[in-house]
DOBAGU-987199 format. One record per atom (N, C-alpha, C): atom name; x, y, z; residue in one letter. Coordinates in Angstrom, 1 decimal. Example, Ala and Ser with C-alpha at 12.3 -4.5 7.8 and 13.67 -1.06 7.14 Angstrom:
! DOBAGU-987199
+----+--------+--------+--------+---+
|  a |     xx |     yy |     zz | r |
+----+--------+--------+--------+---+
|  N |   13.2 |   -5.7 |    7.8 | A |
| CA |   12.3 |   -4.5 |    7.8 | A |
|  C |   13.2 |   -3.3 |    7.8 | A |
|  N |   12.8 |   -2.2 |    7.1 | S |
| CA |   13.7 |   -1.1 |    7.1 | S |
|  C |   12.9 |    0.0 |    7.9 | S |
+----+--------+--------+--------+---+
END
This chain:
! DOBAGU-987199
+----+--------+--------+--------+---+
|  a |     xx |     yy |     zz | r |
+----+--------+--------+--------+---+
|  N |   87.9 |  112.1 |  110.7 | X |
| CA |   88.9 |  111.6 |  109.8 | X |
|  C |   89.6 |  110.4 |  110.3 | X |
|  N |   89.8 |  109.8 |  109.2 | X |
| CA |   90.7 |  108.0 |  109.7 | X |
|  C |   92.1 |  108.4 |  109.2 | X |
|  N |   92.8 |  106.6 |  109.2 | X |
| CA |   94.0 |  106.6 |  108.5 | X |
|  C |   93.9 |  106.8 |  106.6 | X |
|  N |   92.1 |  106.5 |  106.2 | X |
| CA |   91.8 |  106.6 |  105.2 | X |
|  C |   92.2 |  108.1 |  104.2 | X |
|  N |   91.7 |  108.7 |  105.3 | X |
| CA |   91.6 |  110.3 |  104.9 | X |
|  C |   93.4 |  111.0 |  104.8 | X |
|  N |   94.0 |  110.1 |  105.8 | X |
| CA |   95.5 |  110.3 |  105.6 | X |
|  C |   96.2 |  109.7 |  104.5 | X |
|  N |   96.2 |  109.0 |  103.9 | X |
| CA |   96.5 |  107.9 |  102.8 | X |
|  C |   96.3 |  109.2 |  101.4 | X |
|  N |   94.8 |  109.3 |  101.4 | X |
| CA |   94.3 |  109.8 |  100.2 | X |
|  C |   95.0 |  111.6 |  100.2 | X |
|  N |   94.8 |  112.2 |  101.4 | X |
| CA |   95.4 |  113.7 |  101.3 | X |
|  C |   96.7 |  113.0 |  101.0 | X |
|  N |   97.6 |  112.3 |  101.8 | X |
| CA |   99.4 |  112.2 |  101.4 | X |
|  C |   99.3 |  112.3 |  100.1 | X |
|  N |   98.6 |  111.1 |   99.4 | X |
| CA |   98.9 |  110.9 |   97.9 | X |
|  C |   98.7 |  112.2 |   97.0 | X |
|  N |   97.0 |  112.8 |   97.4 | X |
| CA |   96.7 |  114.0 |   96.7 | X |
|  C |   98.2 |  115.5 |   97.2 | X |
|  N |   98.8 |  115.3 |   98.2 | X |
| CA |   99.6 |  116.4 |   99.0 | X |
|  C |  101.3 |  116.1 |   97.6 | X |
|  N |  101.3 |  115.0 |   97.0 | X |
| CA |  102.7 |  115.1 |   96.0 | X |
|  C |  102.1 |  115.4 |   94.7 | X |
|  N |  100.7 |  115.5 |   94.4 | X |
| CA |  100.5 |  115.4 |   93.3 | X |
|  C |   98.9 |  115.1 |   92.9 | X |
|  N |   98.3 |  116.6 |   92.1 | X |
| CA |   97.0 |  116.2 |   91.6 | X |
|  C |   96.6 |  115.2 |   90.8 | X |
|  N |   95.7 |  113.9 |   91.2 | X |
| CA |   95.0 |  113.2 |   90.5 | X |
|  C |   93.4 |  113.0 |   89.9 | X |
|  N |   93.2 |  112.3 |   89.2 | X |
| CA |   91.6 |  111.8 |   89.5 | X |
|  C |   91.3 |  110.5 |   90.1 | X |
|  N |   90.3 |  110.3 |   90.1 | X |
| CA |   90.2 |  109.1 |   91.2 | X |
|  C |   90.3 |  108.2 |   90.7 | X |
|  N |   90.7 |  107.3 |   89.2 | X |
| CA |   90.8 |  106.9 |   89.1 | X |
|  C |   92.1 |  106.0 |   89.2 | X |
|  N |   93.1 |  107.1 |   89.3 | X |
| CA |   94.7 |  107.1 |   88.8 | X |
|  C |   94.9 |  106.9 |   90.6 | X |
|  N |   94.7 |  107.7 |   91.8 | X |
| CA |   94.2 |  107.2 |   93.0 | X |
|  C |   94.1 |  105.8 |   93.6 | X |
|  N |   93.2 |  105.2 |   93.1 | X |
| CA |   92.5 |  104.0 |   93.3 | X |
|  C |   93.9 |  103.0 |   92.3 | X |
|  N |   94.0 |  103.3 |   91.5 | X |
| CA |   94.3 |  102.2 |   91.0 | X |
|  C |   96.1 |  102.4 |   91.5 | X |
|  N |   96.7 |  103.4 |   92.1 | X |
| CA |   98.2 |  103.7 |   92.7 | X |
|  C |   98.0 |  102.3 |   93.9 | X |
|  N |   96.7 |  102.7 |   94.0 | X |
| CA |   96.2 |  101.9 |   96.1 | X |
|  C |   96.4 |  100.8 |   95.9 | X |
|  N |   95.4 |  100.5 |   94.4 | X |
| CA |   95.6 |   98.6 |   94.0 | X |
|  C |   96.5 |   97.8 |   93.8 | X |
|  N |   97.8 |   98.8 |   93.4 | X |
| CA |   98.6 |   98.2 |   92.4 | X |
|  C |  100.1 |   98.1 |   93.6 | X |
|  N |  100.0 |   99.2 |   94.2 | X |
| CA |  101.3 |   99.4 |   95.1 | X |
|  C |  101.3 |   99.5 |   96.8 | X |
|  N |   99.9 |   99.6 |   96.8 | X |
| CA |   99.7 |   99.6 |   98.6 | X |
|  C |   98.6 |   98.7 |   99.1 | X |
|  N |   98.0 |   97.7 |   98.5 | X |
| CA |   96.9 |   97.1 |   98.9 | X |
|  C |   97.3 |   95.9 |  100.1 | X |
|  N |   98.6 |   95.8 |   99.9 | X |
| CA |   99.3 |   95.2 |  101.3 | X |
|  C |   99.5 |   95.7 |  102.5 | X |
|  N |   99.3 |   96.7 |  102.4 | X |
| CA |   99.4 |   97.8 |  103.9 | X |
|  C |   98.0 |   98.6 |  103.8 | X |
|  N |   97.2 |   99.0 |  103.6 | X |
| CA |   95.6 |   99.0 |  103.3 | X |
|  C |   94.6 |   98.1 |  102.5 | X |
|  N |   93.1 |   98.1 |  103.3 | X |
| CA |   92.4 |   98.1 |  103.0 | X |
|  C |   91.3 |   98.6 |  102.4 | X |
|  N |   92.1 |  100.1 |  102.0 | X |
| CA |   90.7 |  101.5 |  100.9 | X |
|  C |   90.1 |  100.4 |  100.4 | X |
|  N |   89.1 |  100.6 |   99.8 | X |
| CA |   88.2 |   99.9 |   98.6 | X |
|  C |   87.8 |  101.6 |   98.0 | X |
|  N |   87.7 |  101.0 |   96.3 | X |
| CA |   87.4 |  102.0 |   95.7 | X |
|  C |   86.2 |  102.8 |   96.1 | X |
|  N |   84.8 |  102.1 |   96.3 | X |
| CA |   83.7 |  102.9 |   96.3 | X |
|  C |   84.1 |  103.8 |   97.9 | X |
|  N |   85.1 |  103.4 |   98.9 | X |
| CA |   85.3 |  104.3 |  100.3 | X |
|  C |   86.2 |  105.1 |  100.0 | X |
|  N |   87.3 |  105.2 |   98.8 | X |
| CA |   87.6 |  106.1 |   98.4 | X |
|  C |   87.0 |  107.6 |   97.7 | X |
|  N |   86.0 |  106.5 |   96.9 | X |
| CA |   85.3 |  107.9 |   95.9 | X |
|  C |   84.3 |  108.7 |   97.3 | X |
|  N |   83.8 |  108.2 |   97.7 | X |
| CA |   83.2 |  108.8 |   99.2 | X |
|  C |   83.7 |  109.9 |  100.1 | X |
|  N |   84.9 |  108.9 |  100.4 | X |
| CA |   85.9 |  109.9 |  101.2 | X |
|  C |   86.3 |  111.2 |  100.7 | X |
|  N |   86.6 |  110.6 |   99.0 | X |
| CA |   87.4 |  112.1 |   98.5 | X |
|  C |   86.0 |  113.4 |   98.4 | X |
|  N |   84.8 |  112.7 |   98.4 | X |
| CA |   83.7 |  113.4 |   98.2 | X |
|  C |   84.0 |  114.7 |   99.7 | X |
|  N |   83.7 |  113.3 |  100.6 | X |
| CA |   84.0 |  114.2 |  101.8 | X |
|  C |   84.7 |  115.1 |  102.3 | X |
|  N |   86.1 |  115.1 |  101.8 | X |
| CA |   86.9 |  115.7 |  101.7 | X |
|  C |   86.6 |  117.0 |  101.2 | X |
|  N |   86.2 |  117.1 |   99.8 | X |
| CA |   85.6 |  118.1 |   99.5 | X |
|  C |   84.6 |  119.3 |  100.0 | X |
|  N |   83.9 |  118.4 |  100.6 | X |
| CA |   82.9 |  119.0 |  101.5 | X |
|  C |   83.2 |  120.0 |  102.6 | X |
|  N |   84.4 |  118.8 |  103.0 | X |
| CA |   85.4 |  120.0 |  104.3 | X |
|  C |   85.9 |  120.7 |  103.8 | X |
|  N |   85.9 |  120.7 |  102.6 | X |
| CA |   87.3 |  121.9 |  102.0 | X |
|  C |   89.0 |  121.7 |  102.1 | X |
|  N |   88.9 |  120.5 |  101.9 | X |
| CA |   90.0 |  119.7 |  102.4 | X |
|  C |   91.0 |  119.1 |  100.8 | X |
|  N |   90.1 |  119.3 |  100.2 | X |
| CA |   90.5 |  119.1 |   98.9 | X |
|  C |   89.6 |  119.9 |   97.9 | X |
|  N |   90.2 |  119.8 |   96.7 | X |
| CA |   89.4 |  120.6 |   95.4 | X |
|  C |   89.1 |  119.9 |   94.5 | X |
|  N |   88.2 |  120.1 |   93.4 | X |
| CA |   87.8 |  119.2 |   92.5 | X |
|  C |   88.1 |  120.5 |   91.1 | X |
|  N |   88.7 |  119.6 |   90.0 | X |
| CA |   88.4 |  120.5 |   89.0 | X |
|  C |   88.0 |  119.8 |   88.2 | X |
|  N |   86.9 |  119.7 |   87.2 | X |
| CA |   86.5 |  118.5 |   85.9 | X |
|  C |   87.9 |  119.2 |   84.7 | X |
|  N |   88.0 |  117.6 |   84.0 | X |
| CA |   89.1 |  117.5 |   83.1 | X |
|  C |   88.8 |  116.9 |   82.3 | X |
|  N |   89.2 |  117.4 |   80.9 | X |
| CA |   88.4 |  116.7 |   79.2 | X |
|  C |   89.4 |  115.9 |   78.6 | X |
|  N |   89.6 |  115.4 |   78.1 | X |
| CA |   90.8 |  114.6 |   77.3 | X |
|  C |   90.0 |  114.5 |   76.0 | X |
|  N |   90.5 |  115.1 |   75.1 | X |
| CA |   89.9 |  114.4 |   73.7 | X |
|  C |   88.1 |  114.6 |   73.6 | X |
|  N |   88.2 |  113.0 |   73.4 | X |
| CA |   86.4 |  112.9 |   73.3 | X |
|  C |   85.8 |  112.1 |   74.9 | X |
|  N |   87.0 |  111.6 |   75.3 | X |
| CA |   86.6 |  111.1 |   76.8 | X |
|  C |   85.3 |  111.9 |   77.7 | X |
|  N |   84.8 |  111.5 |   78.6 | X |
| CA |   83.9 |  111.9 |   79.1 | X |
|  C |   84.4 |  112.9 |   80.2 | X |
|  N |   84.2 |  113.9 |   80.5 | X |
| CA |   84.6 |  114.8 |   81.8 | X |
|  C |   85.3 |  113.9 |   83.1 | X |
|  N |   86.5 |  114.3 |   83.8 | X |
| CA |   86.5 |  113.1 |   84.9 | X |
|  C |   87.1 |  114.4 |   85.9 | X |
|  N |   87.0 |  114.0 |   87.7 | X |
| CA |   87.2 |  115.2 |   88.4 | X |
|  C |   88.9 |  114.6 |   88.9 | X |
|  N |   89.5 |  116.1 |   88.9 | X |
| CA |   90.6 |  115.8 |   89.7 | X |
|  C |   91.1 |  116.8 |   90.7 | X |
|  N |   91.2 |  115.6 |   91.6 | X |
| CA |   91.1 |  116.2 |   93.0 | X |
|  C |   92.7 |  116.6 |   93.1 | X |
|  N |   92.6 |  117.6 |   94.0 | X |
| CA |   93.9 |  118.4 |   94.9 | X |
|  C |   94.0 |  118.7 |   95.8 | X |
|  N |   94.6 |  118.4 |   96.6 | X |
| CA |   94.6 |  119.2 |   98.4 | X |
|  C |   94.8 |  120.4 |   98.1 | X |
|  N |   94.0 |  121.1 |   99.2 | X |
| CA |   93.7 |  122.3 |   99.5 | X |
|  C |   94.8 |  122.9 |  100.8 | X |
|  N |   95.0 |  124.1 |  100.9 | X |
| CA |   95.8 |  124.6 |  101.7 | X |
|  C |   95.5 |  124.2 |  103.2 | X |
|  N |   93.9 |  123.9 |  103.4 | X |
| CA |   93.3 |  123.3 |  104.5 | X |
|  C |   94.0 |  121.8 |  104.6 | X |
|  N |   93.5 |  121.6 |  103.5 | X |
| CA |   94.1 |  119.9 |  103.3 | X |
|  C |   95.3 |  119.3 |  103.9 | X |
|  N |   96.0 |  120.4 |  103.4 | X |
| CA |   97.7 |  120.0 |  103.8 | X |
|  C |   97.9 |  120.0 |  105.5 | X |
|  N |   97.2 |  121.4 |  105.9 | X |
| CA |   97.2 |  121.5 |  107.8 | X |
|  C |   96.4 |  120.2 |  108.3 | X |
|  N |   95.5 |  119.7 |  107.5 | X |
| CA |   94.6 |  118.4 |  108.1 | X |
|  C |   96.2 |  117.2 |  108.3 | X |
|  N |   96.2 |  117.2 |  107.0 | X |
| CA |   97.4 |  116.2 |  106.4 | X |
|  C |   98.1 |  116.0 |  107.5 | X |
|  N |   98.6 |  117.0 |  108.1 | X |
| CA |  100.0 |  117.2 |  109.2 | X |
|  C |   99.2 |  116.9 |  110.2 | X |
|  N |   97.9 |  117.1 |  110.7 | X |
| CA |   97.3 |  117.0 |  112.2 | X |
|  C |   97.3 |  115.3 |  112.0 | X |
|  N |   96.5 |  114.9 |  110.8 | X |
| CA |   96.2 |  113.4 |  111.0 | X |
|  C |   97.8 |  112.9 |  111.1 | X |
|  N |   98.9 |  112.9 |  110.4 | X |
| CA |   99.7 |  112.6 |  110.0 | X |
|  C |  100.6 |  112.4 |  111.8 | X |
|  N |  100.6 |  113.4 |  112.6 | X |
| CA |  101.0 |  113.3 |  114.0 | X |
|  C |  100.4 |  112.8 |  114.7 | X |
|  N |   98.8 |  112.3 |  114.6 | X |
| CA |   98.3 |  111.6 |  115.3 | X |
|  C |   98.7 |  110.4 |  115.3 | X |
|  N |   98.3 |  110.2 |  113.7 | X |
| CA |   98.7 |  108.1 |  113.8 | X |
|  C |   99.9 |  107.8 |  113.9 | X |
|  N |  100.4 |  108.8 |  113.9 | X |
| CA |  102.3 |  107.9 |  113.8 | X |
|  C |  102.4 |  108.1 |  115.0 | X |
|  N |  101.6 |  108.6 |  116.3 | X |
| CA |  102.2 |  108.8 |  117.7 | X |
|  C |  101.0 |  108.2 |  118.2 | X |
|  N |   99.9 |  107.5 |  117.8 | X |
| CA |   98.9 |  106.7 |  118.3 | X |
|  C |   99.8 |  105.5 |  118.5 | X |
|  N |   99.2 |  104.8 |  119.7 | X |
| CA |   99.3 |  102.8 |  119.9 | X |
|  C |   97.5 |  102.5 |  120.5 | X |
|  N |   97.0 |  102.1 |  119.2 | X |
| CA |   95.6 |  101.8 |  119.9 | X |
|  C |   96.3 |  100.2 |  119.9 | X |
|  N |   95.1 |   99.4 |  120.6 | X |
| CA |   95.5 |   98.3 |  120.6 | X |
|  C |   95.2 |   97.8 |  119.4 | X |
|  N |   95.3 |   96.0 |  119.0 | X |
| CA |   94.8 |   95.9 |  117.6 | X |
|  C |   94.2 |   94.9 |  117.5 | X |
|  N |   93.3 |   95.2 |  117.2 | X |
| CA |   91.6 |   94.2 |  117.0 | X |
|  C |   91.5 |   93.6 |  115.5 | X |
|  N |   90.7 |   92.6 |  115.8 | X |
| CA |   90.5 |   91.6 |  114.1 | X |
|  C |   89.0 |   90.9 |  114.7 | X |
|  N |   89.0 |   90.7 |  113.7 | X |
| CA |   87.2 |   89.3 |  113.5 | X |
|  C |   88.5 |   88.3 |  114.1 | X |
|  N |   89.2 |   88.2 |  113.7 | X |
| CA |   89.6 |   86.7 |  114.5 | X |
|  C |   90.1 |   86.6 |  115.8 | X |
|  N |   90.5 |   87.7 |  117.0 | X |
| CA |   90.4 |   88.1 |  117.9 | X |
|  C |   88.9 |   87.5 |  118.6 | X |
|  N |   87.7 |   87.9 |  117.9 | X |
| CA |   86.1 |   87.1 |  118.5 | X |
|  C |   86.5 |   86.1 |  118.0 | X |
|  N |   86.8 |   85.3 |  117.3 | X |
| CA |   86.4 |   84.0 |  116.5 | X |
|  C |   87.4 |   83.1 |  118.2 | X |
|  N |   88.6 |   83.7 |  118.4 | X |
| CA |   89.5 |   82.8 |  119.0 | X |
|  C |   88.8 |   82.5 |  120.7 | X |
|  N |   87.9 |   83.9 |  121.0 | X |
| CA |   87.2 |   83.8 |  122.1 | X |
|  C |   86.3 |   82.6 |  122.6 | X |
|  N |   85.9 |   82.0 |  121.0 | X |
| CA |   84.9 |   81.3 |  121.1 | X |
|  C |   85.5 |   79.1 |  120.5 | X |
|  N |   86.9 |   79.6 |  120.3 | X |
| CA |   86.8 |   78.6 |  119.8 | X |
|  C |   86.8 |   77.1 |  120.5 | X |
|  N |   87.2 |   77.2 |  121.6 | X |
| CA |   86.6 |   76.3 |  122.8 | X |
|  C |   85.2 |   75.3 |  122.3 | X |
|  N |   84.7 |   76.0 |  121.4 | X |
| CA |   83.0 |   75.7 |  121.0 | X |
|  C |   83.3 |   74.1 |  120.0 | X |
|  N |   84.2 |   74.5 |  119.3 | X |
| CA |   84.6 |   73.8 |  118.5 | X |
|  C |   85.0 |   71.9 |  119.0 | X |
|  N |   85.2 |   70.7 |  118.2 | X |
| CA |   85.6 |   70.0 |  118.9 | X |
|  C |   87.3 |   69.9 |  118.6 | X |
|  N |   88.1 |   69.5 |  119.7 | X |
| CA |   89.5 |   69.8 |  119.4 | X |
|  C |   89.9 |   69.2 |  118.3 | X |
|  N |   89.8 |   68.1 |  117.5 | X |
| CA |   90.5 |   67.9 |  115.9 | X |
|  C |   90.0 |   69.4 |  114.9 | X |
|  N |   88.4 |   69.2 |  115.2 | X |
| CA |   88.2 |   70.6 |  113.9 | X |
|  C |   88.8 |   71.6 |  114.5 | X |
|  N |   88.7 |   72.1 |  115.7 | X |
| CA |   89.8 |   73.6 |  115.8 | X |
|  C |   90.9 |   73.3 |  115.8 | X |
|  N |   92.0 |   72.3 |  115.8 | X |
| CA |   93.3 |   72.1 |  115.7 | X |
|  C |   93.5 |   72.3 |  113.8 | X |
|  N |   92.2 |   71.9 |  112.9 | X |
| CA |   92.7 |   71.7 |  111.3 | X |
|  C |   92.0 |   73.4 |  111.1 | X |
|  N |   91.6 |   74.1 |  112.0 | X |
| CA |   91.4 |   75.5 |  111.9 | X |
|  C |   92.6 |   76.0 |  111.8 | X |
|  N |   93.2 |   76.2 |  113.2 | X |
| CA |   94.4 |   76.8 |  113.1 | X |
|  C |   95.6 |   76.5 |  112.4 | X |
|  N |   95.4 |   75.5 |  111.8 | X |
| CA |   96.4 |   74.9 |  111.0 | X |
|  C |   96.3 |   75.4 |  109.5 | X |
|  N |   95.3 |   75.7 |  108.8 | X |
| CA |   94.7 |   76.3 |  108.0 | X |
|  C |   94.9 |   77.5 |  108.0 | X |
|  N |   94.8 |   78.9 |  109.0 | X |
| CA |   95.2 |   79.8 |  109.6 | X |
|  C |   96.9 |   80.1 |  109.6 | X |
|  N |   97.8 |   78.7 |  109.5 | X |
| CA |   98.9 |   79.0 |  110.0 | X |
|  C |   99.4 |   79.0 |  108.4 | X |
|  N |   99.1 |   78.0 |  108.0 | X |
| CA |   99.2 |   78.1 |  106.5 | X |
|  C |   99.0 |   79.7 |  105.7 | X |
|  N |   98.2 |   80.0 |  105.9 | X |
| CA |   97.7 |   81.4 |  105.6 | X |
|  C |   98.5 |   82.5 |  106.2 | X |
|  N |   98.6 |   82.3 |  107.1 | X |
| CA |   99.8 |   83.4 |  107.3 | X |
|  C |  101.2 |   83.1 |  106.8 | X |
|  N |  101.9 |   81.6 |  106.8 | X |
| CA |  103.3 |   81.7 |  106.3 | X |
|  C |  103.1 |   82.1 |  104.7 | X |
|  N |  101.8 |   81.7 |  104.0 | X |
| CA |  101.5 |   81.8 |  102.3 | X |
|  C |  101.7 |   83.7 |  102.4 | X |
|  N |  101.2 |   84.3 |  103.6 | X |
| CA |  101.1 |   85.8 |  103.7 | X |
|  C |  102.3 |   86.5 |  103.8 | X |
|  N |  103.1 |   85.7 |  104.8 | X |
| CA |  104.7 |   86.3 |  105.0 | X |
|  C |  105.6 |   86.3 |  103.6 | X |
|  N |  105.2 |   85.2 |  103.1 | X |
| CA |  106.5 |   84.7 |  102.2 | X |
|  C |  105.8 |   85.6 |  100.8 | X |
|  N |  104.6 |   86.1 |  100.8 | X |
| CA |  104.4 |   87.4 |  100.2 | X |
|  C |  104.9 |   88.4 |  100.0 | X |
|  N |  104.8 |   88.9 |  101.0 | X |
| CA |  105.4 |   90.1 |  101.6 | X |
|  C |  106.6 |   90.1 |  101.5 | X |
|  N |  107.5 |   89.2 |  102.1 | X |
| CA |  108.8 |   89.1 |  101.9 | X |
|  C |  109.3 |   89.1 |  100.6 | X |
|  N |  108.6 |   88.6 |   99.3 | X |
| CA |  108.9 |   88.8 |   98.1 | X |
|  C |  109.2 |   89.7 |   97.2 | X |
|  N |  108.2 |   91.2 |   98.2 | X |
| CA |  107.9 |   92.1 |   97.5 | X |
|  C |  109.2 |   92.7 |   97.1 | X |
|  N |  109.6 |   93.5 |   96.2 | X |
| CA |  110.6 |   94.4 |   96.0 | X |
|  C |  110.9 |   95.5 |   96.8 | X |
|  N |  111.7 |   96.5 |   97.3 | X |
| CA |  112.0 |   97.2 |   98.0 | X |
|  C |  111.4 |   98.5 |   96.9 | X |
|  N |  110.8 |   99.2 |   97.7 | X |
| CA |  110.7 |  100.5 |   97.3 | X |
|  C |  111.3 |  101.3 |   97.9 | X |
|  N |  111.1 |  102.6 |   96.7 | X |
| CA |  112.1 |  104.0 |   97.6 | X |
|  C |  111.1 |  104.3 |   98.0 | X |
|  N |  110.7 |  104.3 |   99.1 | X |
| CA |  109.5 |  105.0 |   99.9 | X |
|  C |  109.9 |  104.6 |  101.4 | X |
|  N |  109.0 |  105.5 |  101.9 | X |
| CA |  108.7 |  105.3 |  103.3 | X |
|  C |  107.8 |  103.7 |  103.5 | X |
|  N |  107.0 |  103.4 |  102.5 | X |
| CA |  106.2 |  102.3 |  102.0 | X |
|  C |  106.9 |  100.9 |  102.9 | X |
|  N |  108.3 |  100.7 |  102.8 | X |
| CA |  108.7 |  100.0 |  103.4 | X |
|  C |  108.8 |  100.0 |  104.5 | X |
|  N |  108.4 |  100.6 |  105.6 | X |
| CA |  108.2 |  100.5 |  107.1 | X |
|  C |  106.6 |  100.4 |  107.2 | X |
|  N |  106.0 |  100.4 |  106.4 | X |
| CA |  104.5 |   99.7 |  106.4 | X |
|  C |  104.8 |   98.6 |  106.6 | X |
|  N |  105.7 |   98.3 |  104.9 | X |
| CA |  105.5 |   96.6 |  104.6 | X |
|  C |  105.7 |   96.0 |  106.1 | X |
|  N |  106.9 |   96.2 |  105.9 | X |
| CA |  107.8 |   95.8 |  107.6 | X |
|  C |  107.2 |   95.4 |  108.3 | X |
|  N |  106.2 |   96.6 |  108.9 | X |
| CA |  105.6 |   96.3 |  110.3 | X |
|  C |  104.6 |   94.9 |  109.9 | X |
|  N |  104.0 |   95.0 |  108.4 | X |
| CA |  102.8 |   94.2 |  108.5 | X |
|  C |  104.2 |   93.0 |  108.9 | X |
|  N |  104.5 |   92.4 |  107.9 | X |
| CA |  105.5 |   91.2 |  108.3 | X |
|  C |  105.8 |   91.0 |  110.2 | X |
|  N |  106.7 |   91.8 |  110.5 | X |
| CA |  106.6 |   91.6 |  111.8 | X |
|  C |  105.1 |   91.1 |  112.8 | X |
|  N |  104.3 |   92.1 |  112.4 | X |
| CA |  103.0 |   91.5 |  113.1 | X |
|  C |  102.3 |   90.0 |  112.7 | X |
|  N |  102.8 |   90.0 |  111.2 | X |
| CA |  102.3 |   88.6 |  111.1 | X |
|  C |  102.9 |   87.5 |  111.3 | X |
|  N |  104.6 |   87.2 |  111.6 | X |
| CA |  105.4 |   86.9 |  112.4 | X |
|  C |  105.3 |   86.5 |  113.5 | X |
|  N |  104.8 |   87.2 |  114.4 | X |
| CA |  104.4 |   87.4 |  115.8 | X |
|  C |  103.1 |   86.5 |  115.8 | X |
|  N |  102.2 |   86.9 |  115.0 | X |
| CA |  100.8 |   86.2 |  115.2 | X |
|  C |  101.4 |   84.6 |  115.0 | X |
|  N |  102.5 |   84.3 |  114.2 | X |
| CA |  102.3 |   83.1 |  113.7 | X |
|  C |  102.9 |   82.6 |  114.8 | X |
|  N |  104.2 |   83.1 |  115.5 | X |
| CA |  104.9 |   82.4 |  116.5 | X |
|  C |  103.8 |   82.2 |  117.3 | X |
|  N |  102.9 |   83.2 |  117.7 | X |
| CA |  102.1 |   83.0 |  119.0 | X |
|  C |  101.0 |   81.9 |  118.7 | X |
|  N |  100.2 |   81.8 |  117.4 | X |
| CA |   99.4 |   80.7 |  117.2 | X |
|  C |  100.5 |   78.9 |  117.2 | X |
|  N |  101.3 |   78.9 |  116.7 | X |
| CA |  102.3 |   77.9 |  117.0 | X |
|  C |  102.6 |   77.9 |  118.3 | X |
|  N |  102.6 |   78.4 |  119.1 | X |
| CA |  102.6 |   78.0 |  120.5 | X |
|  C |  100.9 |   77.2 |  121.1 | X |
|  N |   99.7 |   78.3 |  120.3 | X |
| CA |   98.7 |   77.5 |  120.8 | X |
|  C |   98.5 |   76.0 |  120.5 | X |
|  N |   99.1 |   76.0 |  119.2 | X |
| CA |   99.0 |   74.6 |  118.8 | X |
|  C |   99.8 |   73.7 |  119.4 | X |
|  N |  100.9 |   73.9 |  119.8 | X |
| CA |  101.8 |   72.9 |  120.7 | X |
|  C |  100.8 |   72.4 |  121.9 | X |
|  N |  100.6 |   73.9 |  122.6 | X |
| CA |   99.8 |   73.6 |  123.8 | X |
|  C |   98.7 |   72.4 |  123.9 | X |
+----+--------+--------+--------+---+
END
């Protein structure tokens, strides 16, 4: 089980959905602080199922076509709380594709890696001043946002220093 599997039990643990009401909560209000993609959601919740970690029941509306809606399961919920004390008391370190990319960038000649990072820098302040935009939620949601801001803060001061250098 990931941070994946904790995201999807939380949401399923306040309230049964189907997957598509799921996916689209992810797209619409958390895709700033995750990266789910729908088809590793429909998977996951598969898997979940499998464990017994969740339930499926089919649901008809009308003439609509049958669609499944998932529920945590009494298992689900004890998973919920194991993954849920794991990551919040985890510090792994934190890795990116751009972490390799910076290993190598020496390769480069110094103007094109200086309009890299500069490009990069741009991209992150375009990223902050996003974030910063967002509205406040009543959620816990906002100590996600937070952290991402802070980390990307950090990254920008620290890349601003390589560029001076």
């Amino acid at each position: 089980m990931d941070h994946h599997a904790l995201l999807l039990l939380g949401l399923l643990k306040n309230q049964a959905q189907h997957g598509y009401q799921l996916n689209d909560f992810i797209e619409k209000n958390l895709a700033r602080v995750t990266n789910l993609k729908k088809a590793t959601a429909y998977a996951l919740l598969e898997r979940l199922r499998e464990s017994g970690l969740v339930a499926v029941k089919l649901e008809q509306e009308g003439n609509r076509p049958p669609r499944k809606v998932y529920a945590i399961t009494q298992s689900g919920e004890t998973e919920f709380l194991n993954l849920l004390r794991t990551e919040l008391s985890s510090a792994e370190p934190i890795s990116s594709p751009e972490s390799t990319a910076l290993m190598f960038m020496s390769e480069l000649e110094p103007d094109e890696r200086m309009a890299c990072l500069n490009i990069r820098l741009e991209k992150l302040n375009a990223h902050i001043a996003n974030l910063e935009n967002i509205p406040t939620h009543k959620s816990a949601v906002n100590f996600a946002l937070e952290r991402q801001v802070v980390l990307l803060k950090a990254d920008r001061n620290w890349l601003m220093g390589v560029l001076e250098r």
